[in-house]
C-alpha positions in Angstrom: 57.2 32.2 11.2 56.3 29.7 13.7 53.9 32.3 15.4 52.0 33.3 12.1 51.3 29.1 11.4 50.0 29.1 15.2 47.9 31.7 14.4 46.3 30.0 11.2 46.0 26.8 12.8 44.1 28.6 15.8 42.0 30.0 13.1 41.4 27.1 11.5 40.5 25.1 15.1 38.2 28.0 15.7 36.0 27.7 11.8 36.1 23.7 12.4 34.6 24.2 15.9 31.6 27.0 15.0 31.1 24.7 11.3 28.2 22.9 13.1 26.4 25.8 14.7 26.5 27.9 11.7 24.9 24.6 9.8 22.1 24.4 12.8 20.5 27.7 11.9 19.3 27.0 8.2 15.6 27.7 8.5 14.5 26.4 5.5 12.8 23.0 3.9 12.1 21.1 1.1 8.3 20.3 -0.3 8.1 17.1 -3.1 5.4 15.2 -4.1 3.9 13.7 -6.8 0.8 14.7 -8.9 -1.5 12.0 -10.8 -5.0 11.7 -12.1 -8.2 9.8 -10.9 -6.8 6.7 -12.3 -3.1 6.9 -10.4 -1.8 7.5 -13.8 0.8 10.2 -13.4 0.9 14.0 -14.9 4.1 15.1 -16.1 4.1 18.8 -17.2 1.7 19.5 -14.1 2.5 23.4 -12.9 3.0 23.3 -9.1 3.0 27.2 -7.3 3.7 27.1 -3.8 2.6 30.3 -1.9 3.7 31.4 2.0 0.0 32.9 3.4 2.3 34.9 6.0 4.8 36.4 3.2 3.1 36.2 0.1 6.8 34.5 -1.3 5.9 32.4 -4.4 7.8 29.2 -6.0 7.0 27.8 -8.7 8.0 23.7 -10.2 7.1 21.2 -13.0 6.4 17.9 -12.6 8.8 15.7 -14.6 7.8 12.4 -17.0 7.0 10.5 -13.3 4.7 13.1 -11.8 6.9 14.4 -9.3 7.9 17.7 -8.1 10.7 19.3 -5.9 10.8 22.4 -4.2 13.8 23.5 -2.0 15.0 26.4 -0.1 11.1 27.3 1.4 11.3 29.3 4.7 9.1 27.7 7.4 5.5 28.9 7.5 2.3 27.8 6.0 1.6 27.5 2.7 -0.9 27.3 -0.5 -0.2 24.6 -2.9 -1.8 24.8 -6.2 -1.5 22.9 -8.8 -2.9 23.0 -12.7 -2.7 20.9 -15.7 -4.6 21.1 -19.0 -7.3 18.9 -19.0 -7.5 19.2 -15.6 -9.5 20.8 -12.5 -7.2 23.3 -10.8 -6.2 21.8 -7.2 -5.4 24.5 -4.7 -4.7 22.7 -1.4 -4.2 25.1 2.2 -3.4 24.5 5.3 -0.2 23.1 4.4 2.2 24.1 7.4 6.1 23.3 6.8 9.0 23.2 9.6 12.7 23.3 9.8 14.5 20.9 7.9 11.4 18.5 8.0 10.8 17.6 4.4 6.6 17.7 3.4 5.7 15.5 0.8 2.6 17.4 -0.4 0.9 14.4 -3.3 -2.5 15.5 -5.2 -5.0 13.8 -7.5 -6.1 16.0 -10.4 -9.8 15.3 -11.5 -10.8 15.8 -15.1 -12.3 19.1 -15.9 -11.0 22.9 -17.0 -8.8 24.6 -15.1 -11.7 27.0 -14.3 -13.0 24.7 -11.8 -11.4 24.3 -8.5 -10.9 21.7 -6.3 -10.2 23.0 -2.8 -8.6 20.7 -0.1 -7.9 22.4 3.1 -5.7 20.5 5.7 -2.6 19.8 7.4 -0.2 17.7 5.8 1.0 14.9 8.4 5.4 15.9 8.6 6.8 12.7 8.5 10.4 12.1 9.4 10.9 8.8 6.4 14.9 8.5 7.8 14.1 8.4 11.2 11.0 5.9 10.6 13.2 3.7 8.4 15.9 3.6 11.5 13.1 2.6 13.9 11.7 0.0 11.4 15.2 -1.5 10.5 15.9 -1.4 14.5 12.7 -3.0 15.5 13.5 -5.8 12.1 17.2 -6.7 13.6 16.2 -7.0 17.3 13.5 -9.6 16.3 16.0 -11.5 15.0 17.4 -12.1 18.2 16.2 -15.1 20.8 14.9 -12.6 23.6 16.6 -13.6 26.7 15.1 -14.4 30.2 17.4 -13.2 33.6 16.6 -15.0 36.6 17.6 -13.4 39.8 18.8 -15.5 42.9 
């Protein structure tokens, strides 16, 4: 009896230990944004379709009552973002490249006009790491609080 709960707990050590490097291989991200009009008014019903140029692997999201989208689970790669709206120019934005676990927030301005007129935007969307900025920020905030200290040597 005392061998067979050894042999779980060893088990169980061994899943706890390999936990974190079956976590460190998700090669996926998230894109969000949010979609408004000329006037920074925002579009809620907006159709957003994400499309991978390298796989041809499409996702599709709604923008809610605030304008904003989510998409989750998108393998790395770059991507085609388009985006329509009635009453609206159709917004098809390339060049969008996204990278492991680096959330892209992907935000577009819809012009007035039918969705048979295109407004193309080709570029790459800066990746910007918001916790790790925030971290810096609130670390560079509390040391200013603090009287900076002179050493003398003798």
């Amino acid at each position: 009896m005392r061998k067979k709960i050894a042999v779980l707990l060893f088990f169980c050590l061994l899943a706890m230990l390999f936990s974190g490097r079956v976590r460190a291989q998700i090669t996926s991200t998230v894109m969000y944004g949010q979609v408004t009009d000329a006037t920074g008014a925002t579009v809620p019903g907006a159709q957003v379709s994400v499309t991978n140029t390298e796989t041809n692997l499409t996702r599709t999201a709604q923008t809610n009552a605030e304008g904003e989208y989510r998409i989750e689970l998108l393998p790395v790669g770059s991507y085609k973002v388009e985006i329509t709206a009635p009453g609206f120019k159709r917004v098809v934005r390339s060049g969008v490249v996204l990278e492991v676990n680096v959330p892209a927030r992907v935000d577009s301005v819809l012009q007035l006009g039918n969705l048979t007129d295109t407004v193309a935007v080709t570029e790459s969307i800066p990746l910007i790491n918001s916790s790790s900025a925030a971290s810096s920020l609130a670390t560079r905030r509390d040391n200013s609080r603090f009287p900076s200290a002179s050493m003398t040597t003798q």
